[in-house]
N, C-alpha and C positions, 0 to 999 in steps of 0.2 A: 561349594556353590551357595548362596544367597537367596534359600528359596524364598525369601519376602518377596522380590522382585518381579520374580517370574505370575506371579497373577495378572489374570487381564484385567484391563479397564473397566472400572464399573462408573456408575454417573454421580456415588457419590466423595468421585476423587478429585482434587484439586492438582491442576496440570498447566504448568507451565507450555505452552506449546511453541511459540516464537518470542524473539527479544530483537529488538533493535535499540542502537545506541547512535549517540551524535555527541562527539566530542568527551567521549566516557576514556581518561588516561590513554593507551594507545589502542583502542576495538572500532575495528572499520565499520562501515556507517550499515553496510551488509543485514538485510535479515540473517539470523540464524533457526535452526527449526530443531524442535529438542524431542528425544522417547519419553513417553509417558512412565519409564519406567526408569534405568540407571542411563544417565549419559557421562563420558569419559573424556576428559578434555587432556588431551598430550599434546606437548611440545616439548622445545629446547627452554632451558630458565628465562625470563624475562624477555617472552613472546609474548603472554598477555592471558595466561590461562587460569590463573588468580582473579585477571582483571573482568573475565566472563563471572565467575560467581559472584565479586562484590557489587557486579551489575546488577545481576538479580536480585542481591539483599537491599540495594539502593532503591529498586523499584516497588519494593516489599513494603519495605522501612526506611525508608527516605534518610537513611543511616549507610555507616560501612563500618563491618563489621571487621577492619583492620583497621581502622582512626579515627578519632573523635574530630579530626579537619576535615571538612569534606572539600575544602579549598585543593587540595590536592588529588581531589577525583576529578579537576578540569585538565583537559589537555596543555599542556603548557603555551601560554599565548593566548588561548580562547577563553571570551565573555562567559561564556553558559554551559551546560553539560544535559543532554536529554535522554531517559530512556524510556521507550514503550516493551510493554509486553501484552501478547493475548493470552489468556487465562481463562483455560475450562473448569467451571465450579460448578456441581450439583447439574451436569449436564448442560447449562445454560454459555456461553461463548462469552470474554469482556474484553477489553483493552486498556489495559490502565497504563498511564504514564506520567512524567514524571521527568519537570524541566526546574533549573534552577540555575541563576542568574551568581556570576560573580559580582564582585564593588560590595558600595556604599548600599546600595537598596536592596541584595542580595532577595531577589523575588523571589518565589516559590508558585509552581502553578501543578497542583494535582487533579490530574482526569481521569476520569471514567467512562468510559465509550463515550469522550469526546465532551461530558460535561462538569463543569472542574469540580471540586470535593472537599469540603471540609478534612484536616488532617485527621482529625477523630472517625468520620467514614470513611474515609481511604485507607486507613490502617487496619481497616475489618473485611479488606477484601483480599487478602493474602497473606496468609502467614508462613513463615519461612526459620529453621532455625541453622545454624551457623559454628562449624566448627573450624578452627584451623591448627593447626599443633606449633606456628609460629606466633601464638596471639597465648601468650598464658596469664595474663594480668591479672587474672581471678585470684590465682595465689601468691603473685609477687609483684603486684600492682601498686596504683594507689587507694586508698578506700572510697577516693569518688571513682573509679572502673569497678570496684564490687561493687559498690551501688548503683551505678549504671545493668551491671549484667543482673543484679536481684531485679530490678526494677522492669526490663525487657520479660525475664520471665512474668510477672506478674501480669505485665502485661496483654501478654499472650492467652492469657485465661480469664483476665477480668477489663472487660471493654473499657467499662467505669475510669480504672487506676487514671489512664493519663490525664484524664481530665481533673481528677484530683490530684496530681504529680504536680501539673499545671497552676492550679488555682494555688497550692503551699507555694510553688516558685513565685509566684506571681505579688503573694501577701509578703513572701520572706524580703524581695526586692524591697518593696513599699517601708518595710519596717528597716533595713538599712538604711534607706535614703534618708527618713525622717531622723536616725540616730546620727547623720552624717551633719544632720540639721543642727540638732541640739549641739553636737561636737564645735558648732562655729556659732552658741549662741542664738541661733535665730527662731530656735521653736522648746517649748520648755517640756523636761521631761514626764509632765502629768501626761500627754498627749498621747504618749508611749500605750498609755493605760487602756486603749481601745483596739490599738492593736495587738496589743498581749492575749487578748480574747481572739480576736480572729485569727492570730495563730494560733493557736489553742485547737480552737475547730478544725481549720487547715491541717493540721500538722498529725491529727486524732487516725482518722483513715489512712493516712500511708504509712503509720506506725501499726495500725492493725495488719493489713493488705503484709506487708513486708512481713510481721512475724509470722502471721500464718503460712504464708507462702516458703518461706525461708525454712517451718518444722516439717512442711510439707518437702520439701527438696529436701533437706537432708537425709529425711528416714529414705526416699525413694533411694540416694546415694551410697545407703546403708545397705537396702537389700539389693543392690547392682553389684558392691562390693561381696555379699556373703553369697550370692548366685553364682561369681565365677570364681572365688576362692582365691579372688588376686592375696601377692604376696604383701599389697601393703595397705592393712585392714581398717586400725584406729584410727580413723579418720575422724575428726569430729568438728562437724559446720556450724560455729559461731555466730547469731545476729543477737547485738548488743544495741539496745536504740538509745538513741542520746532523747532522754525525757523534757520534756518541758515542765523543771518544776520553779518554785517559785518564783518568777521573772526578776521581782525586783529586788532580789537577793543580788542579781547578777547588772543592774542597772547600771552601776558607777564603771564596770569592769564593761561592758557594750559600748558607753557613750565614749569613752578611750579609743577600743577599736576601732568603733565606728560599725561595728556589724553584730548579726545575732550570734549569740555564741551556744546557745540550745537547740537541737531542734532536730529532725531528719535527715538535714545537710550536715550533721555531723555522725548518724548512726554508722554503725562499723560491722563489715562482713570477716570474720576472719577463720583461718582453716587452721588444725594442729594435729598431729599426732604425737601420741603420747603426749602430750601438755607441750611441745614443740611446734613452733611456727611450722607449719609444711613446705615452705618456700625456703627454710634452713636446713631441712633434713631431707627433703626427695630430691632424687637426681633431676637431671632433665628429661629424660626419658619417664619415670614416676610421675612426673608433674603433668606429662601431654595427657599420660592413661586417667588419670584422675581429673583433668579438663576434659578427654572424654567420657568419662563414664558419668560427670555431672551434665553435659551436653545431654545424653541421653536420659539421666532424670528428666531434666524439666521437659525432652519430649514427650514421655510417659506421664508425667502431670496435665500437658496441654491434651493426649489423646484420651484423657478420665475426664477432660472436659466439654471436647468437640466431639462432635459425630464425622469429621474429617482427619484426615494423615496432614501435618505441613509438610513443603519443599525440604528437603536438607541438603545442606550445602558442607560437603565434605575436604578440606583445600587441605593439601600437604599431606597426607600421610605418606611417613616415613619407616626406617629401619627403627626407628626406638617405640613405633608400637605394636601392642600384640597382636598377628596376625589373627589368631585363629578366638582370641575375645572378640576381635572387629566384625568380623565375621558372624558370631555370633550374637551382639546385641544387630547387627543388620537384621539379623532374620528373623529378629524379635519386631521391627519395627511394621506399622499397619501395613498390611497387602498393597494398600493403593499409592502406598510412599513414591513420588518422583526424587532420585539421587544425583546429584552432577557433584565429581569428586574429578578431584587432580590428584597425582601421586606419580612418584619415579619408583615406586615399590613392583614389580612384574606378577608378583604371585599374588597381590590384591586385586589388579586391575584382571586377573587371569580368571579370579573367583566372579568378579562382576559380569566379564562377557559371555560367564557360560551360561546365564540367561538371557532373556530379551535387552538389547541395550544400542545405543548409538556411540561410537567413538569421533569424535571431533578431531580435529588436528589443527592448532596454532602456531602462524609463520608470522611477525611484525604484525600482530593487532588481528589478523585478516584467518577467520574458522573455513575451514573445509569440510566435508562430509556435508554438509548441507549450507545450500545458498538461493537466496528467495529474492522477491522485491520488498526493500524494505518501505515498510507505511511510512507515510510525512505527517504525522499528526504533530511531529514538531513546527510545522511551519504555522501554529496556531500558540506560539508559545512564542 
């Protein structure tokens, strides 16, 4: 059993309580109404029970946490894709939601009981984290998805980051174009010389934010490892930052490419054991447990920072993880934790419903176990 789960509600939990979708891959337009506590979503494969959780991290994080396209979280045919959800926080009721436009103009419109939101405030009102045992890129990725998944963590704990993630993308853009410039002659490379300072500054804090965050993850990765005595120990999490040193060392070799070649868009996350890449030496089954047991650091990072549990979103667990570890980092997780996990595993979903829990059922897009009116706050998108 799962005793994390079984606590009651208190006010200062954050609770998913309903979600509505509009045009979300195949999930019927239907309110659905969720436990404050572990909710279970079954079905047959490619009913749409994946497509319930990446709802929720969509509406979180205006992200999906299976693909960096979100072109294909539209239903196939349809302009736009909408989700609301109500969210009890600190006793208080919200609604946040959460429309976006396909094409050319690819709009974005995020709301908050109805009043749209800055991406920087809307991202401070739900935090959710994400695992799935089909998503392993961390270790066999490319280095721009470890830097995507350092940078989600980071973000989860430091308001600040994105908007400094932001401003470095925003200088790095400006300082390729101008090199794109000099590249066809029309702008000379002394010009360079003012913005080699402002990336300098840009580039200073999310080379900080990431190291520390990054020693911070690994040690917590460390004691998850030596806590359950898993069989595969040396694990050792690498962040390597690409420095910004002398710029114009590197001058002649930029204005060639055309882009920067220093800087944060090149730092590198990488995993080993024994001095071995981990993605050449763990099975697949090694690699999900080790994507789990990092999932669960940077939980235990974000709850040494809030006074809240986030949502977690558990998709796929399968036969190649360890039950009775899962089980156990669960009941390590805050009392007020909300869970919604899919899994074909019986003796997982067995340990879940012996607490308080709702099980869902998924047939072509369309949830049972609970059915409501769903809100039209889309018709204002």
């Amino acid at each position: 059993m799962v005793h994390s789960l079984n606590a009651q509600q208190d006010e200062t939990a954050l609770i998913l309580n309903h979600l509505t979708s509009r045009n979300f891959r195949n999930l019927a337009e239907d309110e659905v109404s969720f436990h404050p506590r572990a909710n279970i979503l079954v079905g047959k494969n490619g009913q749409g029970k994946t497509n319930v959780l990446e709802s929720i991290y969509f509406l979180a994080t205006t992200k999906s946490f299976r693909t960096p396209r979100l072109q294909t979280m539209f239903r196939f045919g349809e302009p736009n894709v909408f989700v609301s959800g109500v969210l009890q926080r600190a006793g208080l009721q919200k609604t946040l939601s959460i429309g976006l436009e396909a094409g050319e103009t690819k709009r974005r419109v995020l709301m908050v009981n109805g009043e749209k939101m800055t991406l920087g405030a809307y991202l401070e009102e739900m935090s959710v984290f994400a695992y799935s045992s089909a998503r392993l890129e961390v270790l066999r990725g490319t280095p721009e998805e470890r830097r995507r998944f350092l940078d989600r963590g980071i973000a989860s704990v430091q308001p600040g980051y994105l908007a400094q993630l932001t401003r470095y993308g925003r200088v790095l853009r400006q300082r390729n174009a101008l090199l794109a410039e000099i590249a066809h002659n029309r702008e000379s490379p002394v010009s360079l010389e003012a913005w080699d300072e402002e990336l300098r500054l840009a580039a200073e804090p999310v080379h900080r934010a990431r190291a520390e965050y990054a020693s911070l993850l690994s040690s917590g990765l460390r004691e998850i490892l030596d806590r359950h005595t898993y069989h595969v120990r040396d694990v050792d999490m690498q962040y390597r930052a690409n420095e910004l040193g002398p710029l114009g060392e590197l001058r002649r070799a930029e204005v060639r490419a055309r882009v920067t070649l220093a800087g944060p868009q090149r730092d590198l996350i990488d995993f080993f054991i024994d001095g071995r890449p981990a993605a050449d030496v763990l099975s697949g089954g090694e690699q999900k447990m080790i994507v789990l047991f990092l999932k669960f650091a940077k939980i235990e990072l974000y709850r040494r920072r809030q006074d809240e549990a986030p949502l977690f979103l558990l998709d796929d667990v399968d036969a190649e993880l360890d039950l009775e570890i899962l089980q156990d980092l669960l009941s390590r997780l805050p009392a007020a934790t909300q869970v919604f996990t899919t899994s074909a595993k019986e003796a997982f979903l067995a340990s879940l419903e012996a607490g308080p829990h709702r099980r869902l059922s998924i047939e072509n897009g369309a949830v049972s176990g609970w059915r409501g009116t769903a809100h039209h706050l889309y018709n204002r998108f």
